[in-house]
C-alpha angles and dihedrals in degrees: 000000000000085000088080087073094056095046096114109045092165134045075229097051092040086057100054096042084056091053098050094046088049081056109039091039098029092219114135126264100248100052098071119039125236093259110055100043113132121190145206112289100168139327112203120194111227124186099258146355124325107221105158140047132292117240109205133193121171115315084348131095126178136207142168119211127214094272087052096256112153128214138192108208133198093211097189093054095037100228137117112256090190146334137197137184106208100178092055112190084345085081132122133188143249093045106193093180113115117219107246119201135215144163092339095312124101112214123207139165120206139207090244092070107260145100130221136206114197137179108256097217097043105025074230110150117248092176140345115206107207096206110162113235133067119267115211089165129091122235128250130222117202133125102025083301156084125250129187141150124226129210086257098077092256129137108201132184130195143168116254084272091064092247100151114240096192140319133220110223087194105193086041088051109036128068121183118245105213104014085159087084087061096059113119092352108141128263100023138194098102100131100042117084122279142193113280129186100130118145122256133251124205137194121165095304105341119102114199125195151149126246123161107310095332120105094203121199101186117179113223112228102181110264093020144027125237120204111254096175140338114199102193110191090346094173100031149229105336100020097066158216128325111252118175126352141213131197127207136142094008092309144109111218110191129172114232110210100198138195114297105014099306121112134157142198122249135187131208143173119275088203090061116350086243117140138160107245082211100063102015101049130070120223119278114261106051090125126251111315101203096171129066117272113244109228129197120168095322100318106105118193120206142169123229121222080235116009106050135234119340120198101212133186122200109228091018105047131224119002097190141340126217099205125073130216098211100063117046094200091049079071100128094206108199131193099154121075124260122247126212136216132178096290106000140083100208119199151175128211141199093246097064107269139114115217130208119189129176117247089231096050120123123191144074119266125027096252090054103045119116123239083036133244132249118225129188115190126213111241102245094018102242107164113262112211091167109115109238120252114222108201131151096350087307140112127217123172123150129219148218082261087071099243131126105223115192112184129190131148099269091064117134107168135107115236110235128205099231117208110281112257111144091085094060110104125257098182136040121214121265112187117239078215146031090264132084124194147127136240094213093171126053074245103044113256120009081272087076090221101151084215129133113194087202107127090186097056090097123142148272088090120182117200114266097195143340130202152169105262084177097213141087105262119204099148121071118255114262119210138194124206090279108019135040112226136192148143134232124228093255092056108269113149108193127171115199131182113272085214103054113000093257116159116235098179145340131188140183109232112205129241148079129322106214106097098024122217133304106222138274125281114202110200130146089350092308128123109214108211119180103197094183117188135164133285090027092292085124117120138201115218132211111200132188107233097212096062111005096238120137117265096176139344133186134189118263137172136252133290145213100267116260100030102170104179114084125225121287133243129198127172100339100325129094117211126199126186109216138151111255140179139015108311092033104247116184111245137158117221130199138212139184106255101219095046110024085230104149117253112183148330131221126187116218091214101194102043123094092191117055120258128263111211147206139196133234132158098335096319137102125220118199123169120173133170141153141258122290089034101231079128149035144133130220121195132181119220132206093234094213102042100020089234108162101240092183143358127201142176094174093074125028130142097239126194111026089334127142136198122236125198139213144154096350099321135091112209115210127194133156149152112333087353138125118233114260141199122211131178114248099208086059118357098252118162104243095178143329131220117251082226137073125215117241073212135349114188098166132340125237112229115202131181098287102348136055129204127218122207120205133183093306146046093280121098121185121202125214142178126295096199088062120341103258117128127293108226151201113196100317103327124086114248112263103204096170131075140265111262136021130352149117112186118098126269113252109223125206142208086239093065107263145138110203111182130158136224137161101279098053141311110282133205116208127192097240101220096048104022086231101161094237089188151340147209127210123271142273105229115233117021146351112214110132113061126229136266147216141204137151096000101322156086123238124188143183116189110208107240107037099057094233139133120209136200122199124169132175119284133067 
């Protein structure tokens, strides 16, 4: 890569490599100096998305798209040599696993549980290892061997033929030495078993990995591993969990994604996994770091979720920073992991561009580092997460466009926006029960019920899919009747097949970061994205489903962070609460949801916080507060005319809360509140809970009960008829879990109560509160609620970026 500073021998030759860049980038002349230009050398088309890393060797690179098919590449020629597709109609979308090369073979692991092992020359398979459980994860080659973790929490290491050498079966191997100092320590579940499927680091004979909470060194002895270390919740409750890990100079450098959107780095010994949190940890809110830190001495370089690359040296502090405070769209959002050359940090970014900085630069913001960056952007602009391969002087990195770009600065060619084709479907829905339906709200319908009149959706549930959704999810997922389809709180919109977890299309939606996302409203093939922001720079986004492009968009206000409903939608108009103006008043404002033409406006006149709504029958239903909730204000709206029906200040839902509507009631419960039930026609109070909420974001309403959620995993459940508690025997019905959460429950036809904490997902029989079955859990943190659509339950835990299928069976 040092040839990048020798590109331009010649004032001449300087001159003509600018022009064709100008031309094949369409960036203009004065942003890149002469001497760092690189070129197209080749885009190759491949048949879908390109998620995870190239592996190259010689005049071949490989790659692995996101339905597991495999490709040798002659890169210089720009032609596939070969492909293959192992897992068949076995096979499940958005692979993350990296092919890894040695000794003439190319390792991967796929979502759909197994790993191959393929001839390097011929594609042709050596060995598939059907092992069971996704692998998001990319192999590892050291030591004569392979080494790769599972979801299930399992290291495994085998020989090139596949012939295992040993496995680490981590929560069946590992106590805990002192688990006194986790008693009572919110949020709880350290010391139960939790999903694996991090990537694995190796040095010598150490193995280092993620699971859960725990940061795990193993040494490798051969036909066996030892344990080395084990940090569990090293850094405890709020800052986070360990994702992926590097090793140089003795040692481990692994990014923490942390609750609500902080997260940190932190570096510990490989001899023993000690550090001093005053010297080895960054400070807390640096955002959520996905990919694997680059090291080099004791400067680490990684890439923010958000914010872009840091160069950071440990003992000094930060080098450079790619993101920039003054422009809100110069934001570099990074999930993929950097990649170092000589003198060059290399990156991808979420907004379709590779980066190229120099080692030595200094500066904030990539238009203002010094020595500058160079940037190539992807024709079209669809988000790369795929980490950047550095070979030969040359650069090679694929997109969610489905091409394999490789760069050097001999490149000539023009890069080219090929027809869109990755968002066209690959798998139609078949229902894991009788019944067919959707979940086209983060609440269910725009009555916000939480309630699935599915009688067949019954445990035990085994888990359909899991996969890297790259991203810090607060919201709840949303699903048609084919794709599921969410945003994370830094904007990202991503629809995904129901079926098999493919990805269709992601984008990056601009703005600010401040105050997050609310979540997505699917209605008449439209995806409906608030993207709120301060000083009334927020904006509402239509999107088409099929393809994720804007079909109109409108300016809105500010919200509460954290606002997790979407907006709501009744014959034809789409309504969102926000704060507007100078000073801030609550309102909540109406489109028409074909056109985006505005359609009316109403002021909720005693709320300080904006107001989250819900639909029944024709009217809307919005109640907002403050915090504390000495004050609040619910009104009910007309939907077609936006004529006020009611007004009250007796009955509103307060912090974060948000109302929730059937058979003629709306239920209202927030922060420090007690539930109540008002009529819809006129507003009147029909009865109010003894008891007040830690935290309601949203009531559950069954067939004949509802369940509050408070601060906490439990979850009671009382009365509709008139809110007093549901019992068994004498005690009230608990239909949460045990340890930390503060989503809703989802309730079910068949009987169920299926709620999520920290420590699983847990089914609960919903007359007796009996737990009927359990996963294991999502290290850190539970804050969005599950789903469910089409027979089964989706999920998406706030702080590991995953989403997770499960679906009944064993």
């Amino acid at each position: 890569f040092g040839a990048l500073a020798n590109a331009a021998h010649t004032i001449e030759t300087a001159r003509l490599i600018l022009d064709r860049a100008k031309d094949a980038l369409n960036l203009p002349d004065t942003r890149y100096p002469k001497e760092k230009l690189l070129g197209l050398i080749a885009q190759v088309k491949l048949d879908d998305a390109i998620l995870g890393s190239p592996a190259v060797v010689g005049d071949r690179a490989y790659v692995v798209d996101q339905m597991g098919t495999a490709y040798g590449i002659d890169w210089r020629a720009g032609t596939i040599v070969w492909k293959t597709a192992p897992d068949g109609e076995r096979a499940m979308g958005s692979n993350t696993s990296s092919p890894c090369v040695a000794k003439g073979r190319v390792c991967f692991g796929t979502t759909a549980g197994s790993l191959h092992i393929l001839d390097a020359a011929t594609g042709q398979a050596i060995k598939s290892l059907a092992i069971g459980s996704p692998i998001t994860g990319s192999p590892t080659f050291a030591n004569d061997s392979i080494y790769f973790q599972t979801l299930a929490a399992v290291v495994h290491c085998s020989d090139l033929d596949g012939n295992e050498r040993w496995r680490w079966d981590h929560y069946k191997r590992y106590v805990e030495p002192k688990p006194e100092r986790f008693k009572g320590y919110h949020p709880g579940g350290y010391d139960g078993p939790h999903y694996g499927g991090g990537e694995v680091a190796v040095s010598g004979k150490r193995v280092v990995t993620s699971i859960g909470w725990d940061h795990v060194c193993l040494e490798d002895k051969g036909t066996e591993a030892a344990l080395a270390w084990c940090n569990r919740a090293a850094l405890g409750k709020d800052d986070g969990i360990p994702m992926q890990s590097s090793i140089a100079g003795g040692s481990v450098y692994t990014g923490w994604p942390g609750v609500d959107a902080a997260g940190t780095l932190l570096r510990v010994s490989l001899a023993d996994g000690s550090f001093d949190p005053k010297v080895d940890q960054l400070g807390r809110d640096r955002w959520a770091i996905f990919g694997t830190p680059a090291a080099r001495g004791r400067t680490a370089y990684f890439g923010r979720h958000i914010r872009g690359v840091t160069a950071y040296e440990f003992g000094k502090g930060a080098l450079w920073e790619s993101f920039r405070w003054t422009d809100p769209d110069g934001y570099t959002p990074v999930t993929g992991s950097p990649a170092l050359s000589k003198d060059h940090c290399v990156f991808t970014t979420m907004t379709g561009e590779l980066v190229v900085v120099p080692l030595a630069a200094q500066g904030s913001g990539l238009d203002r580092l010094k020595p500058s960056s160079f940037r190539f952007r992807i024709p079209g602009g669809k988000p790369v997460s795929s980490s950047p391969a550095i070979s030969q002087g040359h650069l090679f990195f694929g997109c969610d466009d489905g091409c394999l770009y490789v760069l050097g600065s001999d490149g000539k060619l023009a890069a080219k926006e090929e027809k869109p084709v990755v968002h066209e479907r690959k798998s139609r829905v078949i229902p894991a029960t009788a019944a067919r339906y959707a979940w086209p709200s983060p609440y269910g319908s725009p009555a916000n019920a939480n309630f699935v009149e599915d009688p067949g959706l019954k445990p035990p549930f085994k888990l359909r899919w899991a996969v890297r959704g790259l991203g810090v999810f607060v919201q709840p997922l949303s699903a048609t009747d084919e794709d599921l389809v969410g945003v994370t709180l830094e904007g990202t919109a991503l629809c995904l097949e129901q079926q098999t977890g493919r990805l269709r299309w992601r984008r990056r939606l601009p703005g600010e970061d401040s105050h997050g996302t609310t979540g997505v409203l699917c209605a008449d093939g439209r995806a409906y994205v608030a993207r709120p922001a301060k000083k009334g720079k927020g904006v509402l986004y239509s999107l088409d489903l099929a393809d994720g492009r804007t079909v109109w968009s409108t300016p809105i206000g500010s919200t509460e962070w954290y606002a997790r409903g979407a907006p709501v939608i009744s014959g034809g108009i789409v309504a969102h609460g926000h704060l507007k103006g100078e000073p801030a008043a609550s309102v909540v404002e109406a489109w028409e949801a074909a056109t985006g033409r505005p359609a009316w406006e109403v002021k909720l006149e005693n709320a300080k916080w904006e107001g989250h709504g819900c639909a029944l029958d024709g009217v809307m239903i919005f109640s907002g507060g403050a915090r504390p909730d000495a004050q609040g204000e619910t009104v009910a709206i007309e939907a077609k005319t936006g004529r006020v029906l009611w007004r009250t200040t007796e009955a509103h839902c307060g912090y974060r809360g948000t109302p929730a509507a059937r058979d003629g009631r709306v239920y209202l419960s927030g922060w420090d509140l007690p539930a109540t039930c008002v009529n819809i026609a006129d507003g009147k109070i029909l009865w109010r809970t003894e008891q007040k909420f830690t935290w309601g974001h949203v009531p559950a309403l069954g067939p004949d009960y509802f369940c509050g959620r408070g601060y906490s995993g439990h979850s009671e459940a009382w009365r509709l008829e008139d809110g007093r508690p549901k019992k068994a025997g004498r005690k009230q019905v608990q239909l949460g879990g045990p340890d930390h959460a503060c989503g809703p429950v989802l309730l079910t036809s068949s009987g169920l109560s299926l709620a999520v904490t920290v420590s699983g997902l847990y089914a609960r029989d919903a007359s007796t509160g009996e737990i009927l079955w359990h996963s294991p859990g999502f290290a850190p943190r539970s804050c969005s609620s599950p789903i469910a659509a089409n027979g089964r339950i989706f999920y998406n835990p706030q702080v590991n970026g995953m989403l997770y299928c499960f679906e009944p069976g064993r």
